[in-house]
VOGU-3710 file (C-alpha; in Angstrom, 3 decimals, decimal comma):
1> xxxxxxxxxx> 11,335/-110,117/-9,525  12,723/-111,998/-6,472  12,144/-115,142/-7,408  14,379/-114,772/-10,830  17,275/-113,466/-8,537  16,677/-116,848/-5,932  17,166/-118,395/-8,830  20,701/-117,168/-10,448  21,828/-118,013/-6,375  20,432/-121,424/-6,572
11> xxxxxxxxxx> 22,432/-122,128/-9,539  25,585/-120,752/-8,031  26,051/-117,495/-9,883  26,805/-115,376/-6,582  27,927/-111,662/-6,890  30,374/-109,970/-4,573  27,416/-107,110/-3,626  23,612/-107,352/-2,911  21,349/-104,506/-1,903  18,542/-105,800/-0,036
21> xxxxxxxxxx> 15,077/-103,425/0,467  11,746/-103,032/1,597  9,728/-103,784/4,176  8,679/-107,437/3,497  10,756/-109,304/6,142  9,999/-112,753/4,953  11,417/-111,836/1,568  14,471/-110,423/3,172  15,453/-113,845/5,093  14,709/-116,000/2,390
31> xxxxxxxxxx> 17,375/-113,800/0,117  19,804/-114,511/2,751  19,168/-118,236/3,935  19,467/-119,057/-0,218  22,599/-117,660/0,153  23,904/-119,225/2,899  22,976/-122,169/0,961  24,378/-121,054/-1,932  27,807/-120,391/-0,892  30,217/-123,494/-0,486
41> xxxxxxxxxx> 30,784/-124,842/3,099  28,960/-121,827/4,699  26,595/-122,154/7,497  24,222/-119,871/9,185  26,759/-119,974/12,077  29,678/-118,818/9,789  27,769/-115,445/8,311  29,679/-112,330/9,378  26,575/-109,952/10,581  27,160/-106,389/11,907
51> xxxxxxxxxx> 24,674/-104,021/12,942  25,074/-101,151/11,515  23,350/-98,761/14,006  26,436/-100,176/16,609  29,272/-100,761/14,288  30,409/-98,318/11,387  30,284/-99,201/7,604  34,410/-98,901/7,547  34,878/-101,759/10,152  32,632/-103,831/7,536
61> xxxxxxxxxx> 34,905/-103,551/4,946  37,865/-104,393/6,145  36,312/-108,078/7,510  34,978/-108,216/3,440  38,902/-107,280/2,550  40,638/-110,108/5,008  41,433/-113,344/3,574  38,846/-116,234/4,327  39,645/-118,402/7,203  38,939/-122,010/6,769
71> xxxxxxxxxx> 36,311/-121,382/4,109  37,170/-120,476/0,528  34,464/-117,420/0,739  33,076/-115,176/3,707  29,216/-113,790/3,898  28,713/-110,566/4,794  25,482/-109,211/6,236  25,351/-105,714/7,244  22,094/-104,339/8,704  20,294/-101,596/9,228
81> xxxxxxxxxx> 21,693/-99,626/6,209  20,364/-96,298/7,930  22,488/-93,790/5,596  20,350/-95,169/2,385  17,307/-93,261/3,612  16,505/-89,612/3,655  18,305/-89,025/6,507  20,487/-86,180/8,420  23,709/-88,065/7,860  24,683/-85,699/11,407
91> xxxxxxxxxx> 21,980/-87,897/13,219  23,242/-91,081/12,339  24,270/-93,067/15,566  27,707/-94,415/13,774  30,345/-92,096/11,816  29,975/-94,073/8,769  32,726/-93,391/6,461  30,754/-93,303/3,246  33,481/-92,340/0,968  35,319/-95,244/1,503
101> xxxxxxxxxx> 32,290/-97,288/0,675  32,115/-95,714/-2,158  35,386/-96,712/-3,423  35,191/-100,381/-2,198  32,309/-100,462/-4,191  34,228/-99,758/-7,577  36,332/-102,734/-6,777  34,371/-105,312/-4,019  36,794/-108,073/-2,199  36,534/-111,384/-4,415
111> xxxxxxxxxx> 36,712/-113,250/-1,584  33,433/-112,074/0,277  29,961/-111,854/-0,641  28,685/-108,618/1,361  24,668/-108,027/2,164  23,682/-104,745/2,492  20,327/-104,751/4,461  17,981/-101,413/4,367  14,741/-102,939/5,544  12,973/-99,301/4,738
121> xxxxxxxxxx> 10,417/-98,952/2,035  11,844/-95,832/0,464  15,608/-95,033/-0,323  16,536/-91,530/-1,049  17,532/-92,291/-4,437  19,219/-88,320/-4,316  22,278/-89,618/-2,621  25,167/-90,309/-4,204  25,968/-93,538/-2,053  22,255/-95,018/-2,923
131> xxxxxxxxxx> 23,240/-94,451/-6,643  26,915/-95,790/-6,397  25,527/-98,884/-4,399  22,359/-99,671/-6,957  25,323/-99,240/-9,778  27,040/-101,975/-8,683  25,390/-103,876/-6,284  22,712/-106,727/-6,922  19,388/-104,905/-6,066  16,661/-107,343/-4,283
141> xxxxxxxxxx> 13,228/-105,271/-3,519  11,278/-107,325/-1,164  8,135/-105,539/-1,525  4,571/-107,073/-1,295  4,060/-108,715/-4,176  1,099/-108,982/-6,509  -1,430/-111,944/-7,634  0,737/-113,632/-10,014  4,373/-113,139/-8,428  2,636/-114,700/-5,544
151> xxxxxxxxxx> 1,461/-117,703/-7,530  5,333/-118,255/-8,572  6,671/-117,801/-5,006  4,462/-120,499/-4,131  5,759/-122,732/-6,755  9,277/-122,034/-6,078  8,659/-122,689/-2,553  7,351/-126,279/-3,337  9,747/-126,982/-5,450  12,193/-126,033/-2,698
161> xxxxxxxxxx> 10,844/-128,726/-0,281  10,532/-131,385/-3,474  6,575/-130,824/-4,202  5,028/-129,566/-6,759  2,128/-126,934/-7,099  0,515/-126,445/-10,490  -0,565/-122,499/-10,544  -3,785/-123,941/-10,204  -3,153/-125,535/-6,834  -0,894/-122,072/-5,536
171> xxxxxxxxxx> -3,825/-119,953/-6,476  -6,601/-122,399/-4,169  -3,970/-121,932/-1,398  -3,951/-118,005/-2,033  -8,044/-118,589/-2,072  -7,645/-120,112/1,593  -4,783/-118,559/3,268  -4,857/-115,067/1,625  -1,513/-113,317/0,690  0,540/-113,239/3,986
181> xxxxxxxxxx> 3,978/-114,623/2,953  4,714/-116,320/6,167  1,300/-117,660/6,568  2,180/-119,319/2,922  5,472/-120,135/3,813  3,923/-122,023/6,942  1,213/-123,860/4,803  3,485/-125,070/2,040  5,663/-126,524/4,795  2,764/-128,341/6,483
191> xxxxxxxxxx> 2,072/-129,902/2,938  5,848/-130,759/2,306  5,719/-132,595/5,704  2,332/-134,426/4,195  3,892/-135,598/1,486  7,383/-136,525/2,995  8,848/-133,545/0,816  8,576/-135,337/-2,426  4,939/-135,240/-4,425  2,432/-133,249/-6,096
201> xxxxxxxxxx> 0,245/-131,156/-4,177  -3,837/-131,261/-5,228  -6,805/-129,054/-4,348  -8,096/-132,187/-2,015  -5,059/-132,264/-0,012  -5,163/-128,177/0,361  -8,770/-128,416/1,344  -8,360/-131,107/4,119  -4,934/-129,701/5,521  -4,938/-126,051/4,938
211> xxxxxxxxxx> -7,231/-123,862/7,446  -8,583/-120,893/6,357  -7,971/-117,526/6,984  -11,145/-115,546/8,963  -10,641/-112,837/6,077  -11,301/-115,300/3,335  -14,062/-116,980/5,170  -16,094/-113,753/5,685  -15,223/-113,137/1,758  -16,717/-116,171/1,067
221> xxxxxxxxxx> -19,810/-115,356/3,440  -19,979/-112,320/1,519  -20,021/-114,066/-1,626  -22,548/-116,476/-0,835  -24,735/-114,136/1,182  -24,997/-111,828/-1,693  -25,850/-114,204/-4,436  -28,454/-116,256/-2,175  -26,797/-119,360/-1,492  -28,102/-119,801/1,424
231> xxxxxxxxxx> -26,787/-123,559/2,522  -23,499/-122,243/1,781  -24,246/-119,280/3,745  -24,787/-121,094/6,925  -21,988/-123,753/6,619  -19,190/-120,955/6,452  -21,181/-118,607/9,121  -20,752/-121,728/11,737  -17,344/-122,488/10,650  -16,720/-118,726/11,891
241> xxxxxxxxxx> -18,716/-119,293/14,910  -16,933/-122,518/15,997  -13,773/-120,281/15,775  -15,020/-117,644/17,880  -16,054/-114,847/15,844  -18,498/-112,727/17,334  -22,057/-111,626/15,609  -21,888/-108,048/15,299  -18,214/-108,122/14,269  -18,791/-110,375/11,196
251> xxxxxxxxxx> -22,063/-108,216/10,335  -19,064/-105,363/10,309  -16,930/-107,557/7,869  -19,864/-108,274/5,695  -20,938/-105,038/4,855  -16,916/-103,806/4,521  -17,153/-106,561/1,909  -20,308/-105,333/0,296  -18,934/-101,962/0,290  -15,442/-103,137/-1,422
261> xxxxxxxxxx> -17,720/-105,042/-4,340  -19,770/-101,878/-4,543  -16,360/-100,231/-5,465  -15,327/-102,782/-7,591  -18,266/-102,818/-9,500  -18,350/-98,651/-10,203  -14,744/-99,003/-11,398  -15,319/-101,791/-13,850  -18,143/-99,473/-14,829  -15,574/-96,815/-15,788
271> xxxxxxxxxx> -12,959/-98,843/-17,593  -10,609/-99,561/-14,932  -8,683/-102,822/-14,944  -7,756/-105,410/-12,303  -4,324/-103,218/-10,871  -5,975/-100,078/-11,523  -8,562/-100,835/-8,793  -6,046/-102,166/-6,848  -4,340/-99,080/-6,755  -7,643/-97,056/-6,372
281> xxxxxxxxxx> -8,928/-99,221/-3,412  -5,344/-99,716/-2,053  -6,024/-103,310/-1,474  -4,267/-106,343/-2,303  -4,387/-107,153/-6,447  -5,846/-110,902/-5,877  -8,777/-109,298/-3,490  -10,269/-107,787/-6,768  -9,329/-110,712/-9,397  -11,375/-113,137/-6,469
291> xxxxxxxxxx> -14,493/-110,820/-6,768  -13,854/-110,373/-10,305  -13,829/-113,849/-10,997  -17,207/-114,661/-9,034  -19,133/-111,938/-11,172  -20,665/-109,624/-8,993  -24,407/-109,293/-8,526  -25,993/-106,348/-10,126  -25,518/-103,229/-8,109  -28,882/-102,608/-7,182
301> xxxxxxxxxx> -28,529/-105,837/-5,348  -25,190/-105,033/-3,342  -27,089/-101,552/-2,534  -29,885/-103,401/-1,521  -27,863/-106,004/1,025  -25,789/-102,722/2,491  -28,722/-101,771/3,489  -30,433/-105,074/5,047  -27,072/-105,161/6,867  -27,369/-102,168/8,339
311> xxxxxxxxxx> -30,246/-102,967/9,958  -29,389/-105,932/11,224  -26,194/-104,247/12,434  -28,734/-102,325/14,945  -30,869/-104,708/15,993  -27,902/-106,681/17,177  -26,350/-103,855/18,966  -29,698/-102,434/20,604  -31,858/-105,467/21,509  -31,666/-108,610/23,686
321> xxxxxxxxxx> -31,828/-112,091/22,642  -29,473/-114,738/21,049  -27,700/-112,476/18,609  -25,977/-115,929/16,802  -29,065/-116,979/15,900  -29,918/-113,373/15,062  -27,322/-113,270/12,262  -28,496/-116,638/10,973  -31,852/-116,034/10,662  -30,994/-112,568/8,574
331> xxxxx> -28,700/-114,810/6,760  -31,556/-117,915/5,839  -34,090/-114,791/4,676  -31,397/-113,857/1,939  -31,835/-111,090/-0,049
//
């Protein structure tokens, strides 16, 4: 996991070569900016970058084989690692000479720390440079990642700006902001600035600072609407209104939510787990634990509110009249 490697850097173990991959960006510039931290007397300023759709692999290596200059150790970051993918090597825009990588790789400068970006989310693992450099380089996947790995990034994020999330607290925030790294990254700074960058973060202090996303307010109108808690129903449907959501689209996101528990529930039926239905659904891991953790209504139930909403899906389209108050009449009735 990425957080285990962020924290070998944080402690100063440093290796000579890092592979980074994937497609989640956030992930990516973290790796680096914990290195820049991590290496002694280097500043974002001092980082050697090269792109290497402009500049070929060859020039790279011989900045990573010059002495340092006024620092005791260089970073490297080369981009855009284009010859990793599956690729017509003929196409590429640079005449990277790959053997030579190859061989630097068997024996990296110890002076230099070198970053090897491929921001792509598959590598053709058939070449024979993507196996030499996963051999010997340190290999950092920033993929999406899951429920739990979330829960830990959050942690290690607080901890980074001295505050403290219990996995309690990081899984509210997940509740509120959803699973958007940078959205996260955003909130936990907003509560590091709360707390002057030295406390412990609670579920009151989430609640009065953090805003919600419109995708976990409509899950929670869902969730309310469906189990005929009405009060609760209204509060959130104004909060959505005061934020400019429009009638007919949040019918639309109700019964795409209705429809998701209705797949949930025939799953569970059938034996599947929590990542299985992930996989099925192709949604995000903590959208199912949320719904699986609110116990669904009976299915009957979900069938029966798909179908009230579909109704009211017309009516809103096809007649005149205040359509807000529409919704929130449909939405009093209940089930």
């Amino acid at each position: 996991m990425v957080t285990k490697i962020w924290s070998q850097i944080e402690k100063g173990d440093i290796q000579p070569v890092y592979l980074l991959t994937g497609t989640e960006q956030h992930l990516l510039d973290e790796t680096i900016k914990k290195l820049i931290k991590a290496v002694p007397g280097m500043t974002a300023s001092e980082v050697n970058r090269f792109d290497l759709e402009e500049i070929p692999i060859q020039a790279v290596l011989e900045v990573a084989d010059e002495l340092p200059f006024l620092v005791d150790h260089k970073l490297i970051v080369a981009k855009n690692c284009s010859f990793l993918k599956a690729t017509d090597q003929s196409k590429e825009k640079q005449n990277h000479q790959l053997e030579l990588l190859e061989k630097w790789l068997e024996n990296p400068s110890p002076t230099a720390t070198v970053v090897f970006v491929a921001p792509y989310e598959k590598l053709d693992a058939r070449k024979k440079i993507t196996k030499k450099i996963k051999k010997h380089a340190v290999v950092v996947e920033a993929v999406a990642l899951q429920g739990q790995d979330i829960s830990t990034w959050i942690m290690q994020q607080g901890k980074d700006k001295g505050i403290e999330f219990d996995k309690k607290t990081a899984e509210f925030l997940m509740e509120m902001s959803g699973t958007d790294l940078l959205t996260l990254a955003t909130e936990v700074d907003k509560l590091a600035g709360y707390l002057a960058f030295n406390g412990i973060v609670d579920i009151d202090m989430i609640e009065q600072l953090v805003a919600r996303t419109p995708e976990m307010d409509v899950f929670r109108l869902t969730d309310s609407f469906v189990n005929n808690k009405r009060a609760e129903s209204i509060a959130v449907y104004h909060d959505l209104l005061r934020n400019g959501e429009e009638p007919i689209m949040l019918a639309s996101l109700i019964a795409s939510q209705v429809r998701l528990m209705i797949h949930v529930t025939n799953l569970r039926k059938k034996g599947y787990q929590q990542q299985q239905i992930a996989t099925t659904l192709r949604i995000h891991p903590y959208r199912v634990k949320l719904m699986m953790q609110r116990r669904l209504p009976p299915l009957q139930v979900l069938l029966k509110a798909l179908d009230d909403l579909a109704t009211i899906d017309l009516q809103l389209k096809t007649t005149s009249g205040n359509r807000q108050r529409k919704l929130e009449l449909f939405l009093m009735n209940g089930l």
